[in-house]
C-alpha positions as CSV (number, residue, x, y, z in Angstrom):
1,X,67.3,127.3,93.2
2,X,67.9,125.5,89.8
3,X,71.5,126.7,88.2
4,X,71.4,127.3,84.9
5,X,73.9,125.7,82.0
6,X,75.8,128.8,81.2
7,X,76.7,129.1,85.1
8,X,77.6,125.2,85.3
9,X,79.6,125.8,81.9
10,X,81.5,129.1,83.9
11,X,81.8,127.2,86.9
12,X,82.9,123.7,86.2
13,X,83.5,122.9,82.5
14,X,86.3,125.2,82.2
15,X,88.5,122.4,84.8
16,X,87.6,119.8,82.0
17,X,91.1,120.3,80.6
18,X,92.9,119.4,83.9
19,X,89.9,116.7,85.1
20,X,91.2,114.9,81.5
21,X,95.1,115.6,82.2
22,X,95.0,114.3,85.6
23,X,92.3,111.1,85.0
24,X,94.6,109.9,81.7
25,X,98.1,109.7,84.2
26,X,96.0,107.8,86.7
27,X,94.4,105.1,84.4
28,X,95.3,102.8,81.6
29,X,93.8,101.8,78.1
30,X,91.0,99.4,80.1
31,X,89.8,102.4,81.5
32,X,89.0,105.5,79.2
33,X,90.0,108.7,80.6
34,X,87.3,110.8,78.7
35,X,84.8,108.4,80.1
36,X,85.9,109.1,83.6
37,X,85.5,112.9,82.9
38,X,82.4,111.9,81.2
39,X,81.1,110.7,84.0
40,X,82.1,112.8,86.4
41,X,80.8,116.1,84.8
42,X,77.2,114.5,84.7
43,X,77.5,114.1,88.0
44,X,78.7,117.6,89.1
45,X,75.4,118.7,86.5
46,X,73.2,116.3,88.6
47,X,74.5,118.0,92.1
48,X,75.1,121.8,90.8
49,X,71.8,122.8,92.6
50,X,73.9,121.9,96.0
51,X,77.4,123.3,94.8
52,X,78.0,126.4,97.1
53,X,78.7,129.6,95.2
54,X,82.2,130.9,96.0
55,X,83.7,127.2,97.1
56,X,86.4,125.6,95.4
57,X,84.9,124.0,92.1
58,X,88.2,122.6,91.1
59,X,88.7,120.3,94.5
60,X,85.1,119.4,94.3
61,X,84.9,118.5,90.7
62,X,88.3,116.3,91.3
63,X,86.6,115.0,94.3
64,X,83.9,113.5,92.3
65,X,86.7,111.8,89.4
66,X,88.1,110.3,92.7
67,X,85.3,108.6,93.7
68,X,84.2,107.7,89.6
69,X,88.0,105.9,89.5
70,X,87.3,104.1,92.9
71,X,84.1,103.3,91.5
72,X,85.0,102.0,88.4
73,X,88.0,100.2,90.2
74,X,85.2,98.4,92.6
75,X,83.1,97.2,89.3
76,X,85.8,95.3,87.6
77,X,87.9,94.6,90.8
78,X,91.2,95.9,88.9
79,X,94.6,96.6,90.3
80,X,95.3,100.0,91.4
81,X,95.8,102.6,87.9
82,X,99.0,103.5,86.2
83,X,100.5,106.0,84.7
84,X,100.1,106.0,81.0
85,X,103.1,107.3,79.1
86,X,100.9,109.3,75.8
87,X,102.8,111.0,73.0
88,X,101.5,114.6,74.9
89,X,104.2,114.2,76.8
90,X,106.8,117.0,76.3
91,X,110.5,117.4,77.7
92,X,111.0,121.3,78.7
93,X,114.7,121.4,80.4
94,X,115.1,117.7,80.7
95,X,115.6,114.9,78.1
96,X,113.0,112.5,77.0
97,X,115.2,109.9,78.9
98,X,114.8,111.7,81.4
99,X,110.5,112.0,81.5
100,X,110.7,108.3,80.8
101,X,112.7,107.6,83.6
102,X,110.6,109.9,86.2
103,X,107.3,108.8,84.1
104,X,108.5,105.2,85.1
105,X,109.5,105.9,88.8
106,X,105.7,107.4,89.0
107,X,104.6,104.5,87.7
108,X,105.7,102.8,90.5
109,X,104.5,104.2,93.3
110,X,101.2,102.8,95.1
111,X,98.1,104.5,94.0
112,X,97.6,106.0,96.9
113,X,100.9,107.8,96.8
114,X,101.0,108.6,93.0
115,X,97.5,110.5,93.7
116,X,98.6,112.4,96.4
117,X,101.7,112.9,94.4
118,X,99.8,114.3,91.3
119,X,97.4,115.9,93.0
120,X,100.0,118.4,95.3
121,X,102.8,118.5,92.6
122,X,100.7,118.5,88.8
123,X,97.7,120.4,89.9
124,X,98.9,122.3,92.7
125,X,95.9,121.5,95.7
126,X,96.6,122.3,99.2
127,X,96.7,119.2,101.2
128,X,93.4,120.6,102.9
129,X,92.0,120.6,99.4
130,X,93.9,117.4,98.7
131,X,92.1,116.0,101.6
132,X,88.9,116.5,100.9
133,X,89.1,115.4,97.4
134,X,90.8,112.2,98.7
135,X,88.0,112.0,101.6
136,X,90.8,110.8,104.2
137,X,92.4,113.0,107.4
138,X,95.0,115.7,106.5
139,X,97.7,113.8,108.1
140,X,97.6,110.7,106.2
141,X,97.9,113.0,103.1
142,X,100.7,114.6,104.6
143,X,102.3,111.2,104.9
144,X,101.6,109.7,101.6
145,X,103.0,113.0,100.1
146,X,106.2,112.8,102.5
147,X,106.4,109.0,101.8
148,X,105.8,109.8,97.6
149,X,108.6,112.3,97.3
150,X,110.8,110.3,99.3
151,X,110.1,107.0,97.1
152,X,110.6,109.5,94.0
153,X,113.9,110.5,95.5
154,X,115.0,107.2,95.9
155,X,114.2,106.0,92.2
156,X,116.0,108.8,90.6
157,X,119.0,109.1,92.3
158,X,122.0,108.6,90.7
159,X,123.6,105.2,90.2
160,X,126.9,104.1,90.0
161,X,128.1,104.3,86.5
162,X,125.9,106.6,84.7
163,X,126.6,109.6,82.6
164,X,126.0,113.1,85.0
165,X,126.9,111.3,88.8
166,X,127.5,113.3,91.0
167,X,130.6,112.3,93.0
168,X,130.8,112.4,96.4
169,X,133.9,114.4,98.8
């Protein structure tokens, strides 16, 4: 049974906003975000006669940007994506030191960690769902998420010397 576009557009072009969000932190100028997304939603129009009704069309629709970023990755043969600091970026609670600072720490983290990372934390997936975008066993995104926080941790803990330590008793 073909699906028609008004469907597609109620199923899968209302995550466009998030697809963009998540594809601009994980990739740099050399690769264009809205290309990504670009990409990624004619693909999800090419396979929407095989999308089950009532399944997750977030996780699958992310699972298809993961596999256009490892494919772009495998054409040019670039180093793993960064986090691209963009002028969107807002400070709720915390200072814009502060986003830098945690925007920097993210930046460092492998890309396998800072996916997992942004994935669980940003756009809130399961690590079922998280594993099935990823394509890789539950327990391996268990431990890149254990092993991402703790990295995170470790970055932003306070240092001798600066403003707001906390003081040990």
């Amino acid at each position: 049974m073909r699906r028609n576009a008004e469907e597609f557009e109620r199923v899968a072009l209302v995550h466009t906003p998030v697809l963009l969000r998540f594809a601009v932190r994980l990739t740099r100028d050399r690769f264009s975000a809205e290309d990504l997304v670009q990409e990624t939603l004619l693909l999800a129009w090419r396979g929407f006669g095989q999308f089950a009704e009532g399944t997750n069309a977030r996780a699958w629709l992310f699972r298809i940007l993961m596999n256009c970023i490892r494919g772009q990755h495998r054409k040019t043969r670039a180093a793993a994506p960064v986090v691209v600091l963009t002028p969107d970026v807002r400070a709720t609670s915390a200072s814009i030191d502060d986003s830098v600072e945690v925007l920097q720490a993210l930046d460092r983290l492998g890309a396998d960690h800072r996916e997992a990372l942004l994935l669980a934390v940003v756009e809130g997936f399961t690590c079922r769902e998280m594993s099935e975008i990823l394509s890789v066993p539950m327990g391996t995104v268990m431990s890149r998420l254990s092993r991402a926080r703790e990295a995170m941790r470790e970055a932003l803990a306070p240092r001798g010397g600066r403003c707001g330590e906390r003081v040990a008793r």
